[in-house]
FINUGU-447037 format. One record per residue (C-alpha): residue in one letter; x, y, z negated. Coordinates in steps of 0.1 Angstrom, whole numbers, plus 5000, padded with zeros to 4 digits. Layout:
BEGIN
aXYZ ...
This chain:
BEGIN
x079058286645 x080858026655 x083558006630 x080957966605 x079557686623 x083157516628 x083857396593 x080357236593 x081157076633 x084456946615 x082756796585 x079756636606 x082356486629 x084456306602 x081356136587 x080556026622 x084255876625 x084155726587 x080755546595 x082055426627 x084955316611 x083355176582 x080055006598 x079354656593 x080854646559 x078254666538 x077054306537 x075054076514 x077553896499 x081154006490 x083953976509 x086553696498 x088753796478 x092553926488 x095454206477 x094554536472 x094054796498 x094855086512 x092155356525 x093155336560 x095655136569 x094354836544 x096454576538 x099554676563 x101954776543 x101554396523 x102254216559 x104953976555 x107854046583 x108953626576 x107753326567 x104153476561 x102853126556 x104653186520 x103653516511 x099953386518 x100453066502 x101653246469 x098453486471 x096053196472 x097553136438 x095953446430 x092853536449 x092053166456 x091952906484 x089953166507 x091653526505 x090753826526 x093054116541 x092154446563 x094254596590 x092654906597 x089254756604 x090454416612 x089954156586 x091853816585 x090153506568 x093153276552 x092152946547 x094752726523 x092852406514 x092352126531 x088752166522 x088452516535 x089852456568 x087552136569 x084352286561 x084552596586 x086852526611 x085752166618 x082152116602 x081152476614 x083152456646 x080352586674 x081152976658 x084752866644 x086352786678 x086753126696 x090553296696 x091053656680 x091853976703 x095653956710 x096854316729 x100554206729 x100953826734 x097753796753 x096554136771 x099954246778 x102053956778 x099353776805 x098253436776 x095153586772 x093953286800 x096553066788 x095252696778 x095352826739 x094353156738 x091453086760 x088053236745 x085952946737 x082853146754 x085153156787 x083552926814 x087052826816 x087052696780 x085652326786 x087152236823 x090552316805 x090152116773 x088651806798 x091151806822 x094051836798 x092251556774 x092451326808 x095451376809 x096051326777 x094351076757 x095550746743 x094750576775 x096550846795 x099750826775 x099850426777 x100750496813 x103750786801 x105750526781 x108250406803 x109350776809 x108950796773 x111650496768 x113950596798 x114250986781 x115050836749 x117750616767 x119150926778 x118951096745 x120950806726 x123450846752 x124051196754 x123751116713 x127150896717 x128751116742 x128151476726 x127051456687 x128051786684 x125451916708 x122551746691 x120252036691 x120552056731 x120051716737 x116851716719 x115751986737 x116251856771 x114851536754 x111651736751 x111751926780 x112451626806 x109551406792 x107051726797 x108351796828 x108251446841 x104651426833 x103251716841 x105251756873 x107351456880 x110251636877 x113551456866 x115851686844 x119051566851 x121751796823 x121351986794 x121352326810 x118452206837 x117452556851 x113652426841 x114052376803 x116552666801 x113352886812 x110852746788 x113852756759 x113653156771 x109853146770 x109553046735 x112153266722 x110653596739 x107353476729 x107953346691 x108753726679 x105353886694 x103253626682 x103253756645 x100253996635 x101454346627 x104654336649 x103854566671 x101354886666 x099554806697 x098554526678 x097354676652 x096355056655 x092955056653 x091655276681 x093055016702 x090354776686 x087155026687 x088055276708 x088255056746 x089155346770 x092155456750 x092855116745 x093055026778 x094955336785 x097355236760 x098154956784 x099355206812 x101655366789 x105055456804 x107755196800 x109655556795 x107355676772 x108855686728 x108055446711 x106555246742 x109254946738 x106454726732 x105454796767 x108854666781 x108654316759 x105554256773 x106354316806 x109454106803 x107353796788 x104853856815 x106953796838 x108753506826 x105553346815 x103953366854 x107453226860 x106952936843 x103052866849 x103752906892 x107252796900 x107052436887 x103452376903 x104352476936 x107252266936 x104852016934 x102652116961 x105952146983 x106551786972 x103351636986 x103251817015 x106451687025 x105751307009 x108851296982 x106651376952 x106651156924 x102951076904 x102251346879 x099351516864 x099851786887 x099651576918 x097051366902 x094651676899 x095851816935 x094751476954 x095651336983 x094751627002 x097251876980 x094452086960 x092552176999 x089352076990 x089452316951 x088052606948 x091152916936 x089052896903 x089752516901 x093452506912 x094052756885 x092652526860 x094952316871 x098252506869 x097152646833 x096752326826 x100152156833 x101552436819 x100352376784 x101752066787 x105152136781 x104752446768 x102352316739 x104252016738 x108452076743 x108352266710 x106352066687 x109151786696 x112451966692 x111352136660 x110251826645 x113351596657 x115451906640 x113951816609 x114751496612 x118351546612 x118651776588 x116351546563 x118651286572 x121551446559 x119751606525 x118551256519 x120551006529 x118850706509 x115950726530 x117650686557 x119150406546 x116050236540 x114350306572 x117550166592 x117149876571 x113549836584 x114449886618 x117149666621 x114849346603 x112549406633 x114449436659 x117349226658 x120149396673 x117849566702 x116549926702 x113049986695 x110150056719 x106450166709 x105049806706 x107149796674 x104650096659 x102649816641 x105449656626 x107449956614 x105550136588 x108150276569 x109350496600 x105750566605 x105050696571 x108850896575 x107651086608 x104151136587 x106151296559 x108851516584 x105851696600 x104051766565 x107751856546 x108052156575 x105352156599 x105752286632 x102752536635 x103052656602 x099952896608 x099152726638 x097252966660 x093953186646 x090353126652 x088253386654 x084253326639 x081353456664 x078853506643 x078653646608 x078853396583 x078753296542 x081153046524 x081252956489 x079353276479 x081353486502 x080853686536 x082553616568 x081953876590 x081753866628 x085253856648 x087053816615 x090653606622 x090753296612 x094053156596 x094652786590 x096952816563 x098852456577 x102052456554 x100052576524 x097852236529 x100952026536 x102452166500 x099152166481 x099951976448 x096551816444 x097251666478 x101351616475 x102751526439 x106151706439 x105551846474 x108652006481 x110351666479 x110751446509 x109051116504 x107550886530 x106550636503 x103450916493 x102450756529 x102850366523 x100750156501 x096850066496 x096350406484 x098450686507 x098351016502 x096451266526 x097551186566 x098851486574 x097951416611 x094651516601 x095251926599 x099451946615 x097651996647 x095252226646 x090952206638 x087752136652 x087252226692 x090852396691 x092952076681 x096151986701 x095251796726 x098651646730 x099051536695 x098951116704 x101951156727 x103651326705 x103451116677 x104550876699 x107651006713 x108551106679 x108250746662 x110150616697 x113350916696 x113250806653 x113650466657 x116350416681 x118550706668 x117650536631 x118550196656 x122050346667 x123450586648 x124050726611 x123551076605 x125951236580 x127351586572 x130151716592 x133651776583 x135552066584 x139552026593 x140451976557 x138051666559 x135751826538 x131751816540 x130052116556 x126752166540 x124152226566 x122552506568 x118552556557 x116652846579 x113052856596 x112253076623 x109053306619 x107253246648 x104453036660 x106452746660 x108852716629 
């Protein structure tokens, strides 16, 4: 009796499964449109391993501006217009602002608290965004520009000294203006034990930070299925095929590293009267954090840490570019030197000569829309089921800002592949890309003005001092530089 009634337990129990794993997809309107699918698995086979920001950039040729793709039962919104990213993730931004699920970067790895990967329904969400907009905004970073001028002194120097080692003096370029402000900390060399460890933190990080690296990212019982997912967590570091488990933990432990050691240096500082005024001691008060609450002091040390980790990368990327545009086009930099040296006169630049310099302006505009730093900049996630040009948005879909897609949109850029700061100059300009290079709506960098400004001050003065050209080998021959982008969050 019951072997008969097996088959029939068997067959019940798959529809069950299928209409769990299927529910919620029959909807009013269609789904945008996106590449073919599998069954099961969806679209996981189609994920891009590099420079996805291309892959999707060449399916919106196909499937249009807003294209759809399945992981199991995840689905992933890709917004490549401007227009798209404007009309949801800034004009619809109260259900546009929350952050996707992330098992490995953010349950594992310990970001899911981080400044932001921070849920926008966390009570956490608006104390962070105020207290690192305080810190911040243009008024804030009117009181940064004399550590602003003194690191760029230091970077023309090492510059002159080192050429050779350009790529590490931008970095501790970077990391020593972060540092200073969000700590008071004074880097002193290159290999400054500080930026060494946030150089390591992005490079564990950049790999995991890509959808469908890992299957604990993806496997969908780890989305529907919470008590196996969280028991996927505790898997042995032993266990096959558990490697995942041992990258996280490695992050992890970097990442608390790099949140906890630099704050309490701080603290010791002020207790002991040698601390220097930073945002960190600002926040802390006189009375070294006694009077906050644990909740509020950790506000504070997530905080300071997306300071320099939100804001050391977004500089050394973009002042790569830079040198490498320099080389590929030399008659622009030709130009800008010319406008730099009919304003200044012999001196080096500082930021009151913004106003006056409009071609270096426009150039820094154009670096960070040729190859922008966040390419897909990080995912939204929509909390509430919505409809767009005819098409359903379902509930916890991923959200991706398609950023270089924008920045290389034709109808936008005339010849976009091809570096021109003049689309940026003139009574009619073409698009600013400041407006979508860092990030939408609620979830927009909130370090974007300093930034802008140390990159028109680091421009200026190595435009001011120095010509950049293509090395020689021993034969005296030019070496053509090399043209790679990483695949991370941060290109």
């Amino acid at each position: 009796m019951i072997d008969t009634y097996l088959p029939i337990a068997f067959a019940l129990g798959l529809v069950i499964l299928l209409a769990f794993f299927f529910r919620n997809w029959n909807v009013d309107a269609p789904l945008p449109p996106g590449p073919p699918t599998q069954f099961i698995g969806g679209n996981l086979h189609q994920l891009p391993k590099a420079h996805p920001w291309k892959t999707y950039t060449e399916w919106s040729k196909e499937y249009g501006p807003v294209f759809s793709l399945r992981i199991f039962r995840n689905r992933i919104i890709v917004l490549n217009s401007l227009k798209a990213v404007s009309d949801l993730l800034e004009c619809r931004s109260a259900i546009y602002s929350d952050r996707p699920r992330a098992m490995m970067i953010g349950e594992l790895a310990g970001r899911a608290k981080s400044a932001f990967m921070t849920s926008s329904r966390d009570p956490r969400f608006k104390p962070l965004r105020k207290m690192l907009h305080s810190g911040l905004n243009p008024r804030a970073a009117q009181t940064y520009r004399p550590i602003q001028l003194a690191e760029t002194r230091i970077l023309l120097k090492n510059l002159a000294v080192n050429p050779d080692k350009f790529i590490a003096h931008i970095r501790r370029n970077a990391g020593a203006l972060i540092l200073k402000v969000a700590y008071g900390y004074q880097v002193e060399t290159d290999d400054d034990k500080w930026v060494k460890m946030i150089e390591d933190t992005f490079t564990l990080t950049a790999g995991i930070s890509i959808p469908g690296r890992f299957y604990v990212e993806i496997f969908p019982i780890c989305k529907f299925l919470p008590l196996i997912s969280k028991a996927l967590k505790y898997v042995p570091k032993w266990f096959p095929g558990a490697g995942f488990k041992r990258k996280a933990e490695e992050i992890a432990k970097m990442l608390r590293s790099v949140n906890q050691v630099p704050f309490d240096w701080v603290k010791t500082q002020m207790i002991n009267g040698t601390n220097e005024e930073s945002f960190v001691s600002m926040h802390l008060g006189p009375d070294v954090g006694k009077n906050l609450s644990a909740d509020e002091e950790e506000i504070v040390v997530t905080s300071s840490a997306a300071l320099y980790i939100g804001g050391a990368d977004t500089t050394v990327s973009a002042l790569t570019t830079f040198v490498l545009l320099m080389i590929l086009y030399p008659e622009v930099q030709k130009r800008a030197q010319a406008e730099v040296d009919a304003v200044t006169s012999g001196r080096l630049p500082t930021l009151n000569d913004l106003a006056v310099l409009p071609y270096i302006t426009a150039m820094i505009k154009e670096i960070i829309r040729w190859a922008p730093v966040t390419p897909l900049g990080i995912p939204h996630s929509v909390t509430k089921n919505d409809t767009y040009n005819g098409f359903t948005i379902p509930k916890g879909s991923r959200i991706v800002g398609n950023i270089w897609a924008i920045a290389h949109d034709e109808e936008l850029y005339p010849d976009p592949f091809t570096f021109n700061p003049e689309r940026h100059l003139g009574e009619m300009p073409q698009t600013d890309p400041f407006k979508f290079v860092f990030g939408f709506g609620r979830r927009i960098c909130p370090g974007a003005h300093l930034a802008e400004l140390s990159l028109f001050l680091n421009v200026a003065s190595i435009l001011a001092t120095f010509t950049i050209a293509k090395a020689l080998d021993a034969n005296k021959r030019e070496i053509e530089p090399p043209i790679a982008w990483t695949s991370g969050a941060a290109s």
